[in-house]
DRENDOVEX-562674 format. One record per residue (C-alpha): residue in one letter; x, y, z; residue number from 0. Coordinates in Angstrom, 3 decimals. Example, Ala and Ser with C-alpha at 12.3 -4.5 7.8 and 13.67 -1.06 7.14 Angstrom:
<site><type>A</type><x>12.300</x><y>-4.500</y><z>7.800</z><seq>0</seq></site>
<site><type>S</type><x>13.670</x><y>-1.060</y><z>7.140</z><seq>1</seq></site>
This chain:
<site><type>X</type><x>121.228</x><y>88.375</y><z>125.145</z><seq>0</seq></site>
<site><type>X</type><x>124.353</x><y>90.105</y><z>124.799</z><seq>1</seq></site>
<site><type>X</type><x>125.293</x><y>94.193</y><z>124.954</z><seq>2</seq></site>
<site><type>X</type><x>128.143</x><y>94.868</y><z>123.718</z><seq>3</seq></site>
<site><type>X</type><x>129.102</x><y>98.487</y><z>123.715</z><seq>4</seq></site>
<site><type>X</type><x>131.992</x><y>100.359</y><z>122.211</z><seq>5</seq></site>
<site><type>X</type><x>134.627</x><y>102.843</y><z>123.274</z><seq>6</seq></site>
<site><type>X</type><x>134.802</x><y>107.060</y><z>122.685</z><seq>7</seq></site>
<site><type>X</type><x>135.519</x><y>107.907</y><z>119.288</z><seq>8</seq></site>
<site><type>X</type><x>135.196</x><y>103.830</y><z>117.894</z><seq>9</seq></site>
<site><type>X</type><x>132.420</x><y>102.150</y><z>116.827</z><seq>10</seq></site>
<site><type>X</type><x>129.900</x><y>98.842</y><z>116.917</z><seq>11</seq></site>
<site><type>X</type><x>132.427</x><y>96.611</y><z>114.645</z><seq>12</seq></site>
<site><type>X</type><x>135.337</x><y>97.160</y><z>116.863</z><seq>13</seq></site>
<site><type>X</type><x>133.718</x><y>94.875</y><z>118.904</z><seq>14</seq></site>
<site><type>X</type><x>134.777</x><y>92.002</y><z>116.999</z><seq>15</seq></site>
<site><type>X</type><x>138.357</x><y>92.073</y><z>118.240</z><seq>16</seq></site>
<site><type>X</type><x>136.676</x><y>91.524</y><z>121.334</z><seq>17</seq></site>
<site><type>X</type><x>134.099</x><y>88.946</y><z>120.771</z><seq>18</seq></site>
<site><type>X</type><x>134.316</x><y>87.019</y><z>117.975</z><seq>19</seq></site>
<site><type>X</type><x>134.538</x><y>82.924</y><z>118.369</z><seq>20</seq></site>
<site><type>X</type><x>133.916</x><y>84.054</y><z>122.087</z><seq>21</seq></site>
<site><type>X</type><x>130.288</x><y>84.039</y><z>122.655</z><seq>22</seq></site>
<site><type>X</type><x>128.417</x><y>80.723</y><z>122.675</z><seq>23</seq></site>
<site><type>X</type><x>126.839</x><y>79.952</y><z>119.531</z><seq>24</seq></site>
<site><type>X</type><x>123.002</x><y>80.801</y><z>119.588</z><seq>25</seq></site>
<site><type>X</type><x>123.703</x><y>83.974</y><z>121.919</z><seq>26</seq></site>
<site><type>X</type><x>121.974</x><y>86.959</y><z>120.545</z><seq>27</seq></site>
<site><type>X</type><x>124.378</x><y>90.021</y><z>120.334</z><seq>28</seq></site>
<site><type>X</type><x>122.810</x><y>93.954</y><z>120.277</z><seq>29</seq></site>
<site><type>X</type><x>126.039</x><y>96.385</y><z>119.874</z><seq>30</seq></site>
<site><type>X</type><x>124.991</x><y>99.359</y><z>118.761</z><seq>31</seq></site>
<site><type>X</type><x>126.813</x><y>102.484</y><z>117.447</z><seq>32</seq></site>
<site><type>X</type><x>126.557</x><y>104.956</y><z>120.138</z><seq>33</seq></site>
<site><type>X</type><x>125.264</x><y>108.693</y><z>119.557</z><seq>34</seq></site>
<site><type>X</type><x>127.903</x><y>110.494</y><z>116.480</z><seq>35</seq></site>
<site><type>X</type><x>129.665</x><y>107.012</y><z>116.254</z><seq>36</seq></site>
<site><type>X</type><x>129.814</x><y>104.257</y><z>113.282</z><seq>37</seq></site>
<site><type>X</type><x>126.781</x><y>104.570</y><z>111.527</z><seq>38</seq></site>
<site><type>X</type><x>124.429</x><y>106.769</y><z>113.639</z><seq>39</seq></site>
<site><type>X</type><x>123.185</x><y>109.695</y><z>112.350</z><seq>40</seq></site>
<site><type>X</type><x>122.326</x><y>111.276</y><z>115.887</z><seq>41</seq></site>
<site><type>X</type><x>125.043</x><y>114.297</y><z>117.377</z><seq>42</seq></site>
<site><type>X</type><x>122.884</x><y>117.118</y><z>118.986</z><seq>43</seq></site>
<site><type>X</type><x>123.478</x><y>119.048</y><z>121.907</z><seq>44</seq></site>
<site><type>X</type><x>125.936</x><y>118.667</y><z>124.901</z><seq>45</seq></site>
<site><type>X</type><x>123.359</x><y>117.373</y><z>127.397</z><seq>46</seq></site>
<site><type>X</type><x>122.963</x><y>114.441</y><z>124.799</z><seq>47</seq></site>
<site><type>X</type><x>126.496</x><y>113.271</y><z>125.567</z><seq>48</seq></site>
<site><type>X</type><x>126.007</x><y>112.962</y><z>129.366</z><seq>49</seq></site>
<site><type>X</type><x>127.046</x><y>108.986</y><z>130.548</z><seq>50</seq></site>
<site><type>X</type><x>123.018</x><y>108.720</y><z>131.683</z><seq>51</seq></site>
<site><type>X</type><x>122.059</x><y>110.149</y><z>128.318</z><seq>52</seq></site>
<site><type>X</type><x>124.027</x><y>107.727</y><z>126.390</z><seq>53</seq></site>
<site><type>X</type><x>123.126</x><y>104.813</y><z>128.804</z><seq>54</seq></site>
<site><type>X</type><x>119.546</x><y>105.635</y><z>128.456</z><seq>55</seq></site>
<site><type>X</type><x>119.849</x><y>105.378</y><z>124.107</z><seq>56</seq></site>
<site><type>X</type><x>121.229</x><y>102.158</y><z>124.676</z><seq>57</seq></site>
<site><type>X</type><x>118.917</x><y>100.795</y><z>126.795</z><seq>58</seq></site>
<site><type>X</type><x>116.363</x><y>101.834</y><z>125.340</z><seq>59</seq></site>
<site><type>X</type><x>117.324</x><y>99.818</y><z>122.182</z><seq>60</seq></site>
<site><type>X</type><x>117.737</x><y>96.895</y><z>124.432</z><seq>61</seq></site>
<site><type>X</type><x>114.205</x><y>97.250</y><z>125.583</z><seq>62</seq></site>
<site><type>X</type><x>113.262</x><y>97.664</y><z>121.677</z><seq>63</seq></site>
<site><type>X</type><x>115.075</x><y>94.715</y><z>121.263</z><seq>64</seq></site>
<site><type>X</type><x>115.335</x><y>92.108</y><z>123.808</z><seq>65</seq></site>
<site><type>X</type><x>112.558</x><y>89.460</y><z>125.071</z><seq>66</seq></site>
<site><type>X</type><x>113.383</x><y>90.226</y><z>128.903</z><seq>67</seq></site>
<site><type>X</type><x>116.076</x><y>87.479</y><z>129.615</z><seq>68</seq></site>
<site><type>X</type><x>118.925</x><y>88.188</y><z>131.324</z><seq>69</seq></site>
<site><type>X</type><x>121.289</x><y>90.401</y><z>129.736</z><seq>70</seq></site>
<site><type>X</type><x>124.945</x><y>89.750</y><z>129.597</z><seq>71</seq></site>
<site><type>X</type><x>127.111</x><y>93.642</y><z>129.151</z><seq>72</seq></site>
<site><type>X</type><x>130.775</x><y>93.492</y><z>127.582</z><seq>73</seq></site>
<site><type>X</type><x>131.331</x><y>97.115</y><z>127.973</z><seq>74</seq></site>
<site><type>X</type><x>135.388</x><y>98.531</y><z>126.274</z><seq>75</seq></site>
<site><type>X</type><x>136.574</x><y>101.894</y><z>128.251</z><seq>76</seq></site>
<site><type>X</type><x>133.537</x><y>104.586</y><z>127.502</z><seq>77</seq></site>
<site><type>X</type><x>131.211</x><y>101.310</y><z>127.202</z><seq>78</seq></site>
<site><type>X</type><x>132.287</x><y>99.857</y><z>130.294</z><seq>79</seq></site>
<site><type>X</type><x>131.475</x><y>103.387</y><z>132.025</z><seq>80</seq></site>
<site><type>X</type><x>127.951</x><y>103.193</y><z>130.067</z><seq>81</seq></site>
<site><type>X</type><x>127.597</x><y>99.272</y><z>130.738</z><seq>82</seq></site>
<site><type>X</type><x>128.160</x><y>100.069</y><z>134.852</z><seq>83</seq></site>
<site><type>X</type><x>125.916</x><y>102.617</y><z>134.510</z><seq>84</seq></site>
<site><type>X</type><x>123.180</x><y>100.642</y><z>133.209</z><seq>85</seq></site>
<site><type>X</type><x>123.994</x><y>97.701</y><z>134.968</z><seq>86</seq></site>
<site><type>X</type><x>123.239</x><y>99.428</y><z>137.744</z><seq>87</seq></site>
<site><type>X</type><x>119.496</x><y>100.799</y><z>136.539</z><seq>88</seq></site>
<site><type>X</type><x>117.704</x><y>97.899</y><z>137.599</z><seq>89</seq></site>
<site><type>X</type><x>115.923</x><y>98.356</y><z>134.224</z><seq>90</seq></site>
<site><type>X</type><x>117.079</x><y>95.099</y><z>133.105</z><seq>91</seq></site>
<site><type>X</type><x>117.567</x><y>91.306</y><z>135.393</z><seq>92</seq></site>
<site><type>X</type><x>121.367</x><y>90.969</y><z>134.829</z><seq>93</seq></site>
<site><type>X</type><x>123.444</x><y>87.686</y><z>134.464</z><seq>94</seq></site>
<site><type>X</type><x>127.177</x><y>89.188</y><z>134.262</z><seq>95</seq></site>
<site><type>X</type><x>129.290</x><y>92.052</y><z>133.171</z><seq>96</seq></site>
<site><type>X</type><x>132.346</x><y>92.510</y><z>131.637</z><seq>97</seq></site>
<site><type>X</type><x>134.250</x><y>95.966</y><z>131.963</z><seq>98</seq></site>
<site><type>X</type><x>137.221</x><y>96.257</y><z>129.625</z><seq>99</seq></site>
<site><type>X</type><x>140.058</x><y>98.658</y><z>130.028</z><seq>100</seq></site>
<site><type>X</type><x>137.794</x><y>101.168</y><z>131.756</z><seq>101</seq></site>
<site><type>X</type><x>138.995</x><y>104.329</y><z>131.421</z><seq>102</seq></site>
<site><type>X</type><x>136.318</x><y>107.085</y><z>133.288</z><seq>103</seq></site>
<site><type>X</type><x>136.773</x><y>107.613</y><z>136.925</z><seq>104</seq></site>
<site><type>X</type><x>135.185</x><y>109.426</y><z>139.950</z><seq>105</seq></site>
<site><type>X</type><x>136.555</x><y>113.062</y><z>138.835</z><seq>106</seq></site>
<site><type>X</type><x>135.584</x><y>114.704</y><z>135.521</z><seq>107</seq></site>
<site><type>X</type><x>138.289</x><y>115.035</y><z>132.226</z><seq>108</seq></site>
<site><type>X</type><x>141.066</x><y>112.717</y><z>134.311</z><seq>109</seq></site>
<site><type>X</type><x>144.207</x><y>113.198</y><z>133.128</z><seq>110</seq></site>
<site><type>X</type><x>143.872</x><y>109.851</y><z>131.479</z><seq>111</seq></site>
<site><type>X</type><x>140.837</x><y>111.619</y><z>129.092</z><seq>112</seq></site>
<site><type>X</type><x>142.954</x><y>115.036</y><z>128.333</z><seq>113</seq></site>
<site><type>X</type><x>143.683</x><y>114.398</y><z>125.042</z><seq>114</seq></site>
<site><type>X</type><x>140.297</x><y>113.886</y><z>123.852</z><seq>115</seq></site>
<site><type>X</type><x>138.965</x><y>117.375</y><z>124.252</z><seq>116</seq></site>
<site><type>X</type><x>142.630</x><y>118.501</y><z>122.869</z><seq>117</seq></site>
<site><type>X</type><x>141.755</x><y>116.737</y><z>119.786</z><seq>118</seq></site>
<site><type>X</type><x>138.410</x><y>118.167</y><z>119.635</z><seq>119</seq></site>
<site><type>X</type><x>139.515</x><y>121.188</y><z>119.492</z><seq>120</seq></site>
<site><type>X</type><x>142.327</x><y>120.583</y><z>117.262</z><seq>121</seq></site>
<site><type>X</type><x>139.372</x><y>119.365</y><z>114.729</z><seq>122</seq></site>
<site><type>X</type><x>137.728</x><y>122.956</y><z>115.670</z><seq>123</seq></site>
<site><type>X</type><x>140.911</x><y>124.797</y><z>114.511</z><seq>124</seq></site>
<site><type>X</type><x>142.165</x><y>122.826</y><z>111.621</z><seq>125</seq></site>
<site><type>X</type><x>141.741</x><y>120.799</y><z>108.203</z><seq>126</seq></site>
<site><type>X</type><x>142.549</x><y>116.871</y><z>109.371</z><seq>127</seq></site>
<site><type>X</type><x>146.109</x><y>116.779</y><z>107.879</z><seq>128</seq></site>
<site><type>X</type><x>146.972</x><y>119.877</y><z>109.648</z><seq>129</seq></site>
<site><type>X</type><x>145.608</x><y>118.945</y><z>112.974</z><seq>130</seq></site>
<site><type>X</type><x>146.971</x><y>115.787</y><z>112.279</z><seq>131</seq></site>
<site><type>X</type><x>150.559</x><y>117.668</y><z>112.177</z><seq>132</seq></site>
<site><type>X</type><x>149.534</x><y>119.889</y><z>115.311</z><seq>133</seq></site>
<site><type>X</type><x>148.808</x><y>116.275</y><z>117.447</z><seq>134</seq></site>
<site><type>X</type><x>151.916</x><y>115.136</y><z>116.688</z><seq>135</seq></site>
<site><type>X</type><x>153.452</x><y>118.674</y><z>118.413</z><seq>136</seq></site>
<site><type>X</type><x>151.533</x><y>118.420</y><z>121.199</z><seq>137</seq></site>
<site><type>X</type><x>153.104</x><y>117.152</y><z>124.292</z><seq>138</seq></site>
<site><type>X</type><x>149.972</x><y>115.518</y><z>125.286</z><seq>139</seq></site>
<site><type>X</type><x>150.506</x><y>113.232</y><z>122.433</z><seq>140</seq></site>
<site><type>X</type><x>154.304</x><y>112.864</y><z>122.944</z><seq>141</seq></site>
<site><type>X</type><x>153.756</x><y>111.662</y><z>126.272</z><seq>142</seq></site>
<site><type>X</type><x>151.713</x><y>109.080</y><z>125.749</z><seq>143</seq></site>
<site><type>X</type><x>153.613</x><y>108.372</y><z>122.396</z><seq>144</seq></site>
<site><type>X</type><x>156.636</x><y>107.482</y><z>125.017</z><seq>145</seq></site>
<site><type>X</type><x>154.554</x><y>105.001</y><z>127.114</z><seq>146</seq></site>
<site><type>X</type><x>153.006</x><y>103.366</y><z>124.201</z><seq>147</seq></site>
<site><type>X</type><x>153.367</x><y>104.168</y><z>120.752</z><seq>148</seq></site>
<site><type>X</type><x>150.803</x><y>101.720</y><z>119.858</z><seq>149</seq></site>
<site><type>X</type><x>148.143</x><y>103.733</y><z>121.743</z><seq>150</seq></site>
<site><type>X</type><x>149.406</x><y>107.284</y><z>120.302</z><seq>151</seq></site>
<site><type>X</type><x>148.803</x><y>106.095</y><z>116.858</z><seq>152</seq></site>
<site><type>X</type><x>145.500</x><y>104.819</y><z>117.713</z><seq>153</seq></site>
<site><type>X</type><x>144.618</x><y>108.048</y><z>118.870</z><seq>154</seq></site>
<site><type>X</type><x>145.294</x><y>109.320</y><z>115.139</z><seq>155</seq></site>
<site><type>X</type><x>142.355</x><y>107.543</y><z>113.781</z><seq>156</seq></site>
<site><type>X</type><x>140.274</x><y>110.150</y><z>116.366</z><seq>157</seq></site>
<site><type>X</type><x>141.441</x><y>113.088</y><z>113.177</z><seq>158</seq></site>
<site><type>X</type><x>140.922</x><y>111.451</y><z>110.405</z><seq>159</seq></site>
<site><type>X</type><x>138.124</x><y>108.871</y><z>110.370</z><seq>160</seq></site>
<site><type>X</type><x>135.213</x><y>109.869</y><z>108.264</z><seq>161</seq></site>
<site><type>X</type><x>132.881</x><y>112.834</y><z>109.699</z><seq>162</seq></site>
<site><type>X</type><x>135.654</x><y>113.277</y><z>112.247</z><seq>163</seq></site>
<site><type>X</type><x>135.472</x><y>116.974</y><z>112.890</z><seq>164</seq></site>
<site><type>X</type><x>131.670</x><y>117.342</y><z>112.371</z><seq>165</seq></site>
<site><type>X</type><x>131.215</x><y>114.794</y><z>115.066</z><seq>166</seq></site>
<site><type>X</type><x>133.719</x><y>116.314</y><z>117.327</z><seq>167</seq></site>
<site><type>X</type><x>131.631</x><y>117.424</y><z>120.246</z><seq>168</seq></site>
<site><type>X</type><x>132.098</x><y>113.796</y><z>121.546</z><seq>169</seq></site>
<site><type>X</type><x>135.686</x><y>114.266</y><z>121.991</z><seq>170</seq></site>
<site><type>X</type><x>135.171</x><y>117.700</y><z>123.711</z><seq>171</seq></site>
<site><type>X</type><x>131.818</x><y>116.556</y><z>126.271</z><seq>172</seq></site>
<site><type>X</type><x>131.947</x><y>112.846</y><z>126.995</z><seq>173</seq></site>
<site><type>X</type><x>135.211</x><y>112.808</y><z>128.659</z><seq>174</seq></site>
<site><type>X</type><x>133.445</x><y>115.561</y><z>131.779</z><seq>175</seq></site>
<site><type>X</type><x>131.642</x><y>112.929</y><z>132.938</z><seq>176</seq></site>
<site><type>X</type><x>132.232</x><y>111.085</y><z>135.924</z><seq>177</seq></site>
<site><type>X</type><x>131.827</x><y>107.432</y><z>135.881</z><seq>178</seq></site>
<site><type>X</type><x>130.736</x><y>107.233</y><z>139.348</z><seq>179</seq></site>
<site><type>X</type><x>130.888</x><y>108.457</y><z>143.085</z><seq>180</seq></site>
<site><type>X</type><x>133.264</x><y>106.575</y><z>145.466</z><seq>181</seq></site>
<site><type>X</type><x>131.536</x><y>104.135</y><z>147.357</z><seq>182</seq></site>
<site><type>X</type><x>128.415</x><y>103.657</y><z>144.995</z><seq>183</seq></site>
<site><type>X</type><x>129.674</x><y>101.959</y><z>142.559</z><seq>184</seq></site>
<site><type>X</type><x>128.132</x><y>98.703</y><z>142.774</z><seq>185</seq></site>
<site><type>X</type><x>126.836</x><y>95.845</y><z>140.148</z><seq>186</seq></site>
<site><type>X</type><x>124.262</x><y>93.539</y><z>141.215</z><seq>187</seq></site>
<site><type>X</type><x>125.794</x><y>90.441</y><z>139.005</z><seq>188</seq></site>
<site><type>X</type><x>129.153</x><y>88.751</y><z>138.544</z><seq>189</seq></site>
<site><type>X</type><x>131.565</x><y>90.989</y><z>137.801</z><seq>190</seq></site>
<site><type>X</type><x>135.107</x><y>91.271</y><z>135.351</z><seq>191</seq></site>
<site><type>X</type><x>137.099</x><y>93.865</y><z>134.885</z><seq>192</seq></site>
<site><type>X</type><x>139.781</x><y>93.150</y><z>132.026</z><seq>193</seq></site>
<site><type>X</type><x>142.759</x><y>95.971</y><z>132.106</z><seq>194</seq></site>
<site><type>X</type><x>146.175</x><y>96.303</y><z>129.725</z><seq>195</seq></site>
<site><type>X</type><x>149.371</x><y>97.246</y><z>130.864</z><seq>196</seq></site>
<site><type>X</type><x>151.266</x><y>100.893</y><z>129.187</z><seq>197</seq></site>
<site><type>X</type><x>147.764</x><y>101.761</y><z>128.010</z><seq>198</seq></site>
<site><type>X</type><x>148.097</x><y>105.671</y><z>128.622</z><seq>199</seq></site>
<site><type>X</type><x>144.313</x><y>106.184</y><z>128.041</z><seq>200</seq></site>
<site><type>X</type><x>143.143</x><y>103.061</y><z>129.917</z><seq>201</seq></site>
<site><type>X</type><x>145.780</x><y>103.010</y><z>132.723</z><seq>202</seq></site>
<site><type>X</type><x>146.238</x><y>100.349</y><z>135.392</z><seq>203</seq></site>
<site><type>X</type><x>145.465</x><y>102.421</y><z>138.319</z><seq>204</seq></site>
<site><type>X</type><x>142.386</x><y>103.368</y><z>136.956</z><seq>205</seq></site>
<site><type>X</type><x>140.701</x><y>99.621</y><z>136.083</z><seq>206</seq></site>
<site><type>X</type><x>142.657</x><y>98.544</y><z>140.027</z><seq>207</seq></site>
<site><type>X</type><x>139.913</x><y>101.517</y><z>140.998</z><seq>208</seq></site>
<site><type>X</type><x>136.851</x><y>99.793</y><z>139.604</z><seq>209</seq></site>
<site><type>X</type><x>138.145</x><y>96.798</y><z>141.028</z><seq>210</seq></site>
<site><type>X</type><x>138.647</x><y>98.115</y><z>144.167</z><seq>211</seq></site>
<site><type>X</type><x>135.294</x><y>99.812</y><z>144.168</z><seq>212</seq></site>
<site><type>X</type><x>133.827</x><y>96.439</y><z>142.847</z><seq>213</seq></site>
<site><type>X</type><x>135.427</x><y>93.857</y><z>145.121</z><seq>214</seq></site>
<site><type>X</type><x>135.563</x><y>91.716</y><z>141.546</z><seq>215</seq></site>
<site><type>X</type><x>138.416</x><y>89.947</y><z>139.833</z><seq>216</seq></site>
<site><type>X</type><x>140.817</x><y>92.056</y><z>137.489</z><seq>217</seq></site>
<site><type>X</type><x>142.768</x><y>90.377</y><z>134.852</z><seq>218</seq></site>
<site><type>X</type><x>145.959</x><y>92.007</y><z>132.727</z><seq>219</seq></site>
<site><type>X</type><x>146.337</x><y>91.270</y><z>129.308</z><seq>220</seq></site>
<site><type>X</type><x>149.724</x><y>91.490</y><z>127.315</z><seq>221</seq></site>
<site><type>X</type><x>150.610</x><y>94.957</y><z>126.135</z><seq>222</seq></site>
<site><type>X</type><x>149.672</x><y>96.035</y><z>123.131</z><seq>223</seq></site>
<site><type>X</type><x>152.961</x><y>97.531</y><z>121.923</z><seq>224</seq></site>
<site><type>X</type><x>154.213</x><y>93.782</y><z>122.003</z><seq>225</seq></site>
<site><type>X</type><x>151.604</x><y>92.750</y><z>120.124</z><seq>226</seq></site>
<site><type>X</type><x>148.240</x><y>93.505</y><z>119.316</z><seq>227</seq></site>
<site><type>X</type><x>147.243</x><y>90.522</y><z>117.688</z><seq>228</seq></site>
<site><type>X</type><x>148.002</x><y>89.006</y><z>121.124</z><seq>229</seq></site>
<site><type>X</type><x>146.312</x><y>91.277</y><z>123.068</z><seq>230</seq></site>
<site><type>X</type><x>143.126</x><y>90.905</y><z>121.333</z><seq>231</seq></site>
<site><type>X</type><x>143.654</x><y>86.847</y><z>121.679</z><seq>232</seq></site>
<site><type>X</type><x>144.259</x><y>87.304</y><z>125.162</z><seq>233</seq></site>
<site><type>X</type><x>140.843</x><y>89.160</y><z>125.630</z><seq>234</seq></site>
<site><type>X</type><x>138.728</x><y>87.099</y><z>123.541</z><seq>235</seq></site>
<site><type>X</type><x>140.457</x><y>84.003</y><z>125.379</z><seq>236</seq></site>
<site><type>X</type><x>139.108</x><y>85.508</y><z>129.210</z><seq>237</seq></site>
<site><type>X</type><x>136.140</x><y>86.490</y><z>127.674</z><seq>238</seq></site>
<site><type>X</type><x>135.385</x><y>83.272</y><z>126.268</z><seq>239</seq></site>
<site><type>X</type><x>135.586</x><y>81.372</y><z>129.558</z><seq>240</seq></site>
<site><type>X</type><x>133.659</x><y>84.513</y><z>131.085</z><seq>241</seq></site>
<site><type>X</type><x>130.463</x><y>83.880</y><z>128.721</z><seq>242</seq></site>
<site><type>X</type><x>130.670</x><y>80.259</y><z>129.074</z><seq>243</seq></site>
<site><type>X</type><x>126.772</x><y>79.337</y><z>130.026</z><seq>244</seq></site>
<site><type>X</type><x>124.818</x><y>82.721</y><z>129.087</z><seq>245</seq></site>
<site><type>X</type><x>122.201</x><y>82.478</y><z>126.985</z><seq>246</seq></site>
């Protein structure tokens, strides 16, 4: 089986970009919405959006689901933080892990994650359009605007996709967490991490970190800004060859 788990503020079907035409045919595929993402009805309290709370909802609907085979985790920035973390559980026999453009690191709300609480509370203080307008004068968002447009206008859909600010509390708690403690971070199965280049959110030094920390292979896709149709060929390419043999 195959766990495919989405990134802060996304949901289950932005997965496709990633996967489809690359898993091999027959391959069962769980990717779930996490807690106040895509269709789950779940928000709660701030100890809900803890990395080992999250982990825990997911794999607990892979033990609800699977049939005890080896799993197989494809994991995109706050899923590859949740897919290390249960990787590393033991609750489940492993066959490989994929960590895309990984963006939590070994210090809580990285400069990396600032804008996400920003935009939380933005959602706190204003109607969409008008936080909308306040994003757009925030230098937090002009920064990463000037490294990668592409990525700033992503971040847009974080203000005014549906349920947006009554779902907010993700965007203020989930980027506290740490991802894990130097020298611990450890995966007891082959290993990928995939990075992008001028990703502001997901930056380069951060996924060369896991790598480091991993002692596993790190591969760099095109940028996005030149092309996010290629980008998202590029990944699906690696991860195709990645997945070649799981079952």
């Amino acid at each position: 089986m195959l766990l495919a788990i989405h990134g802060l503020g996304s949901d289950a079907g932005a997965m496709r970009a990633y996967l489809e035409g690359a898993v091999p045919a027959g391959v069962r595929v769980l990717a779930p919405d996490l807690r106040a993402h895509g269709a789950s009805t779940l928000i709660g309290e701030p100890d809900r959006f803890a990395l080992e709370a999250l982990a825990a909802e997911v794999a607990d609907e892979l033990v609800r689901v699977g049939d005890g085979s080896p799993v197989t985790i494809v994991g995109v920035s706050l899923g590859a933080a949740l897919a290390a973390s249960i990787a590393r559980s033991g609750r489940f026999p492993l066959d490989r892990v994929a960590l895309i453009r990984p963006a939590f690191t070994t210090e809580p709300l990285p400069p990396n994650l600032a804008i996400f609480p920003l935009l939380g509370r933005l959602l706190e203080e204003h109607r969409p359009q008008r936080a909308l307008d306040e994003l757009h004068r925030s230098g937090a968002w002009r920064a990463i605007a000037h490294e990668s447009l592409a990525h700033a206008r992503g971040l847009e859909a974080q203000l005014t996709q549906p349920l947006a600010a009554e779902r907010r509390i993700r965007l203020l708690e989930i980027p506290r967490n740490i991802a894990y403690r130097p020298g611990e971070l450890r995966i007891p199965a082959p290993t990928v991490v995939l990075a992008s280049p001028r990703d502001p959110v997901h930056p380069l030094h951060v996924a060369e970190a896991w790598r480091d920390e991993l002692g596993c292979r790190m591969l760099v896709s095109p940028a996005r800004d030149d092309g996010e149709a290629a980008m998202y060929a590029w990944f699906r390419q690696q991860l195709a060859s990645f997945l070649v043999g799981i079952s």
